[in-house]
C-alpha positions as semicolon CSV with decimal commas, in nm:
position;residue;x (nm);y (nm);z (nm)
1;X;-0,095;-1,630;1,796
2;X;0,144;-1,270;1,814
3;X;0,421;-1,467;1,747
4;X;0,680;-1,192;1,640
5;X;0,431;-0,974;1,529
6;X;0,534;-0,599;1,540
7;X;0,164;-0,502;1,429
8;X;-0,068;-0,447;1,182
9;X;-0,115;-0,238;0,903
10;X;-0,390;-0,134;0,733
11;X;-0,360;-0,074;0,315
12;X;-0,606;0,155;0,192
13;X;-0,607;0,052;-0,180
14;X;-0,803;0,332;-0,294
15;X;-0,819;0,356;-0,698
16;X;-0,660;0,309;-1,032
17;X;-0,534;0,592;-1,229
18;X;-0,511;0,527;-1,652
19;X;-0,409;0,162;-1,616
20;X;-0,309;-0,057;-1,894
21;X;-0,586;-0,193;-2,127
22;X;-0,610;-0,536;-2,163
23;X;-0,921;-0,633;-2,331
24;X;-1,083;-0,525;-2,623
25;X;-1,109;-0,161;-2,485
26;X;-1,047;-0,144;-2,152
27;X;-0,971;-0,401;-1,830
28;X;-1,165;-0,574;-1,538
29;X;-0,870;-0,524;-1,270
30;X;-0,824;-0,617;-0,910
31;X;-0,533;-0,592;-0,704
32;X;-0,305;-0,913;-0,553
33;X;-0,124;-0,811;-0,235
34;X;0,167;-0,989;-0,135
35;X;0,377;-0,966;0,204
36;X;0,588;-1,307;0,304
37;X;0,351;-1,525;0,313
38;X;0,012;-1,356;0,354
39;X;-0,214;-1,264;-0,019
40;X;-0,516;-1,074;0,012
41;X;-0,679;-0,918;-0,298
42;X;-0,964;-0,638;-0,383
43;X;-1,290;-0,718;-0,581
44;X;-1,287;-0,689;-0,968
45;X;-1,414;-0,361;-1,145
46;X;-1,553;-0,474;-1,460
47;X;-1,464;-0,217;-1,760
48;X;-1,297;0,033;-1,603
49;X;-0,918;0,148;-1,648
50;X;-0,969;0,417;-1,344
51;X;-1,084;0,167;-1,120
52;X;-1,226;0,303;-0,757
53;X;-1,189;0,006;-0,485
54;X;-1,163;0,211;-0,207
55;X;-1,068;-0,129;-0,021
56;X;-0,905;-0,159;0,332
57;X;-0,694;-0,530;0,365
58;X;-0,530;-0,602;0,681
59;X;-0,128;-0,729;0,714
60;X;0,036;-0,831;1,004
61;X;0,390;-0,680;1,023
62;X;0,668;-0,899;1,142
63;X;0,968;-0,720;0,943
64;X;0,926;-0,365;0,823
65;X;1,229;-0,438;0,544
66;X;0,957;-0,691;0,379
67;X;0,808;-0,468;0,116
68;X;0,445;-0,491;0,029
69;X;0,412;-0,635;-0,339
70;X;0,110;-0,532;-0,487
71;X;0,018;-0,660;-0,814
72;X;-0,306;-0,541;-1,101
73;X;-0,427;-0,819;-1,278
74;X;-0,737;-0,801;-1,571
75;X;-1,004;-1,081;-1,463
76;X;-1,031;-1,313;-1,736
77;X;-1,311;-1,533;-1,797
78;X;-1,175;-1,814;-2,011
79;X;-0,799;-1,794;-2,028
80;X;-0,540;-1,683;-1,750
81;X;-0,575;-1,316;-1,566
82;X;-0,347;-1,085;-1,720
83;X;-0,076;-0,864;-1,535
84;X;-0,117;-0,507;-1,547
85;X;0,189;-0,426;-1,351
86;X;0,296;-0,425;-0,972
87;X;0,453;-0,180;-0,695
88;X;0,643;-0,216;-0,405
89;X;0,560;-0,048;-0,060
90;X;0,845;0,060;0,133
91;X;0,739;0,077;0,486
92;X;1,071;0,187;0,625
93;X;0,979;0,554;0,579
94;X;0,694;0,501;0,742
95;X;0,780;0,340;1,016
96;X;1,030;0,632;1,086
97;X;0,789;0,882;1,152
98;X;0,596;0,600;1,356
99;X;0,976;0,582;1,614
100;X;0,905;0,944;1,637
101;X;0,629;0,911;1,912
102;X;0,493;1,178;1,862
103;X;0,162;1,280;2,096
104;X;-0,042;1,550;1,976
105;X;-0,054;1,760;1,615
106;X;-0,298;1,900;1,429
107;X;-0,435;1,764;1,188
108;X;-0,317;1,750;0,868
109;X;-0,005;1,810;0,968
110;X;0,314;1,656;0,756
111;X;0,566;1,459;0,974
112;X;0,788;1,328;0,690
113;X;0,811;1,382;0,332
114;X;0,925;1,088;0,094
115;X;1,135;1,156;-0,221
116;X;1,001;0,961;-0,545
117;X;1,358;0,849;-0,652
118;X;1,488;0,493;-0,868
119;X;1,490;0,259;-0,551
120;X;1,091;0,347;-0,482
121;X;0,791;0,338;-0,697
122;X;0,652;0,637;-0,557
123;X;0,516;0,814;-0,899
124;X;0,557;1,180;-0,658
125;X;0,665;1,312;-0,312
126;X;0,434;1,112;-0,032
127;X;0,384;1,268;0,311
128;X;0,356;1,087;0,644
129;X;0,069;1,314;0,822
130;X;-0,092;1,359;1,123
131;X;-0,431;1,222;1,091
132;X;-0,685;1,223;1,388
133;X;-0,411;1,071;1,658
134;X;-0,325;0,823;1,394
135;X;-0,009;0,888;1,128
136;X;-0,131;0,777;0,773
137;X;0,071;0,785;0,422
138;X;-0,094;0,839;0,123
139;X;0,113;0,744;-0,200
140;X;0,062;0,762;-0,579
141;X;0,263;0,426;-0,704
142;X;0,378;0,434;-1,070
143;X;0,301;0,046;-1,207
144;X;0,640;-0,119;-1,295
145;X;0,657;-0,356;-1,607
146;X;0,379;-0,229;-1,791
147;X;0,318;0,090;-2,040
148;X;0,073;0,284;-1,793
149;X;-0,092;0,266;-1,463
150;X;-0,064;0,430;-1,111
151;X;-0,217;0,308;-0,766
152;X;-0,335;0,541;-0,501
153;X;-0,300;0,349;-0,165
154;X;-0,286;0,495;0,233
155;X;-0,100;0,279;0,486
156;X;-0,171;0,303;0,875
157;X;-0,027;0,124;1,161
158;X;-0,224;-0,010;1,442
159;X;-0,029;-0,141;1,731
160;X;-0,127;-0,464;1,924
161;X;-0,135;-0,500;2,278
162;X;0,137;-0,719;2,386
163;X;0,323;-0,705;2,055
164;X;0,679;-0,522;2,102
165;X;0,546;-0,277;1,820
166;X;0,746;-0,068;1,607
167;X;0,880;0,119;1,963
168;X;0,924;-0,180;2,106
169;X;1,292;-0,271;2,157
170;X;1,418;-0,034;1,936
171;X;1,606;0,253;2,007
């Protein structure tokens, strides 16, 4: 059922960078990803604090102000998972350069640049590019409420047929 559904969007989570350790010497860690009401999560990596999922999860989009919560945990055997952190997504940016309709680039080529600043957890500038008739947005996310951690994920929208879309209705 489409049911206000704008579309979809697919979250490359991609690796960890230095996260927290949380066992004896390093971490088993897997990501939660929250958006309303839908979860998905990666696999575990077993002992490694530079994890490499290289994961691609699926959300449907009804609001682009929802942000994307993603969350690191360390798998636990016998007592609760720990948290290593989370991030926010902003997709607003995003979905700017997606209301630009643009047709044809090359490749590679930036369409908007987004400022790491105090309201994001962007850990440095993120580009929107021009990727094979597709705009994708890489980002290095700087873990919140934790001593260390990054996570390198790539969003891309895929539009639905019959859903409004993200060009849809809007002006």
């Amino acid at each position: 059922m489409m049911d206000n559904i704008l579309g979809l969007l697919k979250l490359r989570i991609k690796r960890g960078i230095n996260l927290a350790i949380r066992d004896a010497n390093s971490s088993d860690p897997y990501v939660v990803v929250h958006m309303g009401d839908q979860k998905l999560k990666t696999r575990v990596v077993k002992n490694n604090c530079n994890p490499e999922w290289n994961e691609e999860l699926t959300l449907s989009i009804r609001d682009i102000k929802t942000p994307i919560r993603l969350t690191v945990f360390d798998k636990d055997t016998f007592s609760v998972d720990d948290k290593m952190g989370d991030a926010d997504v902003d997709l607003k940016p995003y979905a700017q350069a997606i209301q630009m309709k643009l047709a044809t680039l090359p490749d590679g080529c930036a369409i908007k640049r987004v400022q790491a600043n105090r309201t994001n957890c962007l850990a440095e500038e993120s580009s929107c590019i021009w990727k094979s008739g597709k705009i994708i947005q890489e980002m290095i996310l700087r873990l919140r409420n934790v001593e260390s951690g990054e996570l390198v994920v790539e969003i891309e929208w895929v539009d639905i047929p019959g859903s409004t879309g993200l060009l849809g209705g809007h002006s």
